[in-house]
LOVEXKE-226753 format. One line per 3 residues: number of its first residue (from 0); for each residue x, y, z of N, C-alpha, C, O. Coordinates in Angstrom, 2 decimals, padded with zeros to 5 digits. Example, Ala and Ser with C-alpha at 12.3 -4.5 7.8 and 13.67 -1.06 7.14 Angstrom:
residues 2
0	013.19:-005.69:007.80:012.30:-004.50:007.80:013.20:-003.30:007.80:014.24:-003.32:008.46  012.85:-002.25:007.08:013.67:-001.06:007.14:012.90:000.03:007.87:013.41:001.14:008.04
END
This chain:
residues 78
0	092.74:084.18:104.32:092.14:083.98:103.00:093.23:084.08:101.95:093.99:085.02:101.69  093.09:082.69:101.33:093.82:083.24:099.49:093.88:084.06:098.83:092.83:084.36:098.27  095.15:084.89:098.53:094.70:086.07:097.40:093.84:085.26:096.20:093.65:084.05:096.13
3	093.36:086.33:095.25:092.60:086.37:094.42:093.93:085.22:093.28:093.53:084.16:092.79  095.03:085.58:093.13:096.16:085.29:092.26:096.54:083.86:092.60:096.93:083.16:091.67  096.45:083.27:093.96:096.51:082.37:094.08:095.68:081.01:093.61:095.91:079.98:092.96
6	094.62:081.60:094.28:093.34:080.65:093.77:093.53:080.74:092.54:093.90:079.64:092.12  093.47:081.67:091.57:093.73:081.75:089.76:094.57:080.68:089.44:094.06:080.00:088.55  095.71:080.26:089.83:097.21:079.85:089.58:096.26:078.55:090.18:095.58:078.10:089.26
9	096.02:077.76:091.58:095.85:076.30:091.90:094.39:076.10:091.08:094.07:074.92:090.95  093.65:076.91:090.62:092.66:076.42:089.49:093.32:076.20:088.32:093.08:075.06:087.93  093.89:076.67:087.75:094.58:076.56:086.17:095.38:075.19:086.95:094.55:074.28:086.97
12	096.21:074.90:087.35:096.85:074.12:087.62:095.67:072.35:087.97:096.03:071.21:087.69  094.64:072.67:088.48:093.59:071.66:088.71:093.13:071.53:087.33:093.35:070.40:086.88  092.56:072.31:086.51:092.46:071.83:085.21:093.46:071.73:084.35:092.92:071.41:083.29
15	095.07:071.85:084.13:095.78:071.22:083.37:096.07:069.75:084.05:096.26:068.87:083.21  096.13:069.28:085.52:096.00:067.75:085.61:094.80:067.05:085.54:094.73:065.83:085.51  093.84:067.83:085.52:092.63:066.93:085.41:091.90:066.89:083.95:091.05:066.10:083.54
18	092.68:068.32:083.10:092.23:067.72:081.78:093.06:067.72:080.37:092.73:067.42:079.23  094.41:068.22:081.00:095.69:068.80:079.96:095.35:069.81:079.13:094.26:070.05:078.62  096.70:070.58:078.99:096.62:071.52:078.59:095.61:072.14:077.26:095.34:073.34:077.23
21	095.12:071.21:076.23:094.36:071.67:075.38:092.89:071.99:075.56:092.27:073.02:075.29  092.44:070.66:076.16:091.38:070.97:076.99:090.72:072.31:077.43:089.84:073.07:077.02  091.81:072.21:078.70:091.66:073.54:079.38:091.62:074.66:078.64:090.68:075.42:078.86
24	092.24:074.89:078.01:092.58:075.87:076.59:090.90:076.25:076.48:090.27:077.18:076.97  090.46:075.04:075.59:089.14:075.07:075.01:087.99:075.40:076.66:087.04:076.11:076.99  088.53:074.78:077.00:087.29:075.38:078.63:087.12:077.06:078.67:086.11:077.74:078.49
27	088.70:077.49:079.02:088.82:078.77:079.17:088.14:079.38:078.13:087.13:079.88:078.63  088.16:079.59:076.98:087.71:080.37:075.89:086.37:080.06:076.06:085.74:081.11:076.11  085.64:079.08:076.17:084.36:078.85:075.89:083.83:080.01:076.85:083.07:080.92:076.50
30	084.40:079.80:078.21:084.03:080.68:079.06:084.17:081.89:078.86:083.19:082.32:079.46  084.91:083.12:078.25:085.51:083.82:078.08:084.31:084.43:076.87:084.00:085.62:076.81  083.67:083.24:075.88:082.98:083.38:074.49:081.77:083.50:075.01:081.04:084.35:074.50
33	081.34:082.81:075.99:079.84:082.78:076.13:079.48:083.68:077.10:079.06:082.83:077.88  079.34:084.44:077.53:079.05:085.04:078.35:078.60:084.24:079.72:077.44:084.43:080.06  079.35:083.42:080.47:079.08:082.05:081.67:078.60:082.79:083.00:079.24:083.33:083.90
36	077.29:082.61:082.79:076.75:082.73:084.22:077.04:081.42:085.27:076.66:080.25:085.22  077.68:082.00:086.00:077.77:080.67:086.93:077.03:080.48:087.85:077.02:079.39:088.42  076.10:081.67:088.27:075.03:081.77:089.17:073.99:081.26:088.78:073.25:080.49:089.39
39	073.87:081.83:087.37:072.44:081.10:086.30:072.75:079.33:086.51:071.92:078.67:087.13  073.71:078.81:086.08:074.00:077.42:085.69:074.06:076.59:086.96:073.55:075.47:086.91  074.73:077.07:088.32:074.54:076.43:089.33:073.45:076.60:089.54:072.96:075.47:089.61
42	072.49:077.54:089.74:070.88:077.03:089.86:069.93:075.80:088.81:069.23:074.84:089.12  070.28:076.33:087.59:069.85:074.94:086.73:070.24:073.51:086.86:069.74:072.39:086.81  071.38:074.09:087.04:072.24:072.32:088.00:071.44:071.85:088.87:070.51:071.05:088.75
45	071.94:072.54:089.97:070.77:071.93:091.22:069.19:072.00:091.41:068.50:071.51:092.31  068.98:072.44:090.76:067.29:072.76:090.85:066.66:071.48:091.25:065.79:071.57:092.12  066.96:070.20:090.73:066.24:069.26:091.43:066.68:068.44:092.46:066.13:067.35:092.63
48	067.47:068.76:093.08:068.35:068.21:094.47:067.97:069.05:095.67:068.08:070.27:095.71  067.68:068.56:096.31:067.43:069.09:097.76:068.69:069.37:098.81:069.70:068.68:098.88  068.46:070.28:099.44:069.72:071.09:100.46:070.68:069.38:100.74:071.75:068.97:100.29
51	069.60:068.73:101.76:070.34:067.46:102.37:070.89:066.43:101.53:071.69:065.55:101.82  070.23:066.74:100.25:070.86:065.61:099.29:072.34:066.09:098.78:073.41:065.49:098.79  071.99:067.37:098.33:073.65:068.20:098.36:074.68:067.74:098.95:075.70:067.15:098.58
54	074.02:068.27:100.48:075.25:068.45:101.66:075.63:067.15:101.73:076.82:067.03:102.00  074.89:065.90:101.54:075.39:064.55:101.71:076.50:064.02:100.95:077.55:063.46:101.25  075.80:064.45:099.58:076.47:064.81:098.78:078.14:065.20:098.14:078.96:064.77:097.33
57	077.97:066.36:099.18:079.77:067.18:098.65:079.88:066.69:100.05:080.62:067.58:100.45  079.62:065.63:101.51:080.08:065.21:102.37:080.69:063.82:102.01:081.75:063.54:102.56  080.22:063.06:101.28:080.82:061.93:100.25:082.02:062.22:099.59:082.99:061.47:099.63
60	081.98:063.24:098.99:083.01:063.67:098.19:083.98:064.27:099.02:085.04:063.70:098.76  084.13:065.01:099.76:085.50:065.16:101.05:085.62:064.14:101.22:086.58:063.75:100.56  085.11:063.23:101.87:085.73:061.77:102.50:086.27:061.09:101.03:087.50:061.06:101.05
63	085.78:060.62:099.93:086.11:059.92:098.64:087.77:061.03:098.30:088.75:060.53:097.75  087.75:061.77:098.54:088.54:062.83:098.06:089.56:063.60:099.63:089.39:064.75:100.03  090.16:062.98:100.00:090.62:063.97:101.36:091.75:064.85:100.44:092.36:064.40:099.47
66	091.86:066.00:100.92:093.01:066.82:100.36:093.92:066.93:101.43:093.60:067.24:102.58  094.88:066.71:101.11:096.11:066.98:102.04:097.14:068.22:101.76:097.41:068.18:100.56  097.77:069.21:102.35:098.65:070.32:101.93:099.92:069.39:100.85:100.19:069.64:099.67
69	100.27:068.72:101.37:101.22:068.24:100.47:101.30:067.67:099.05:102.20:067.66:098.21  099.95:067.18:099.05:099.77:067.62:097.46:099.26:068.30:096.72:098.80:067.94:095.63  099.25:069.83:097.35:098.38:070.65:096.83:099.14:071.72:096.13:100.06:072.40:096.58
72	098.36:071.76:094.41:098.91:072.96:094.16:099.62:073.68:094.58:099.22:074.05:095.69  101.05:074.40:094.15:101.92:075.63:095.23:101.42:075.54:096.34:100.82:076.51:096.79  101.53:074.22:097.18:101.25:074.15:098.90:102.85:075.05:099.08:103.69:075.20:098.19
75	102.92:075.45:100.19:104.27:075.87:100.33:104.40:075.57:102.10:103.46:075.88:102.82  105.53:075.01:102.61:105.50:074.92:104.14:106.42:075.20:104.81:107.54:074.92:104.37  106.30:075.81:106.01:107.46:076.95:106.65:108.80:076.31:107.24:109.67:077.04:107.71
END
């Protein structure tokens, strides 16, 4: 398992290429301002999707999306 520091570092790093640095800026704080349930909001999210529609779902998206170590965030290889 990933330390806790890691995952921190390849998330910040996923939202400065996917939305640059100001962005992210404004993401972080919002989060930070509002008090962000993420448990609350992923249930309101999904509430009208069914398990299999999900799983089909984020199974589309691995295949549309393969991740490979080598372009991953601080991948590092021995």
């Amino acid at each position: 398992m990933r330390t806790t520091q890691v995952i921190m570092k390849d998330g910040i790093e996923c939202l400065l290429k996917k939305m640059g640095a100001l962005e992210t800026e404004i993401f972080i704080s919002n989060l930070l301002k509002e008090s962000f349930d993420y448990t609350e909001w992923q249930r309101e999210y999904f509430k009208d999707i069914s398990m299999d529609e999900f799983l089909e779902k984020a199974a589309q998206y691995d295949r549309d999306h393969p991740w490979e170590k080598a372009e991953a965030p601080g991948a590092k290889f021995a």
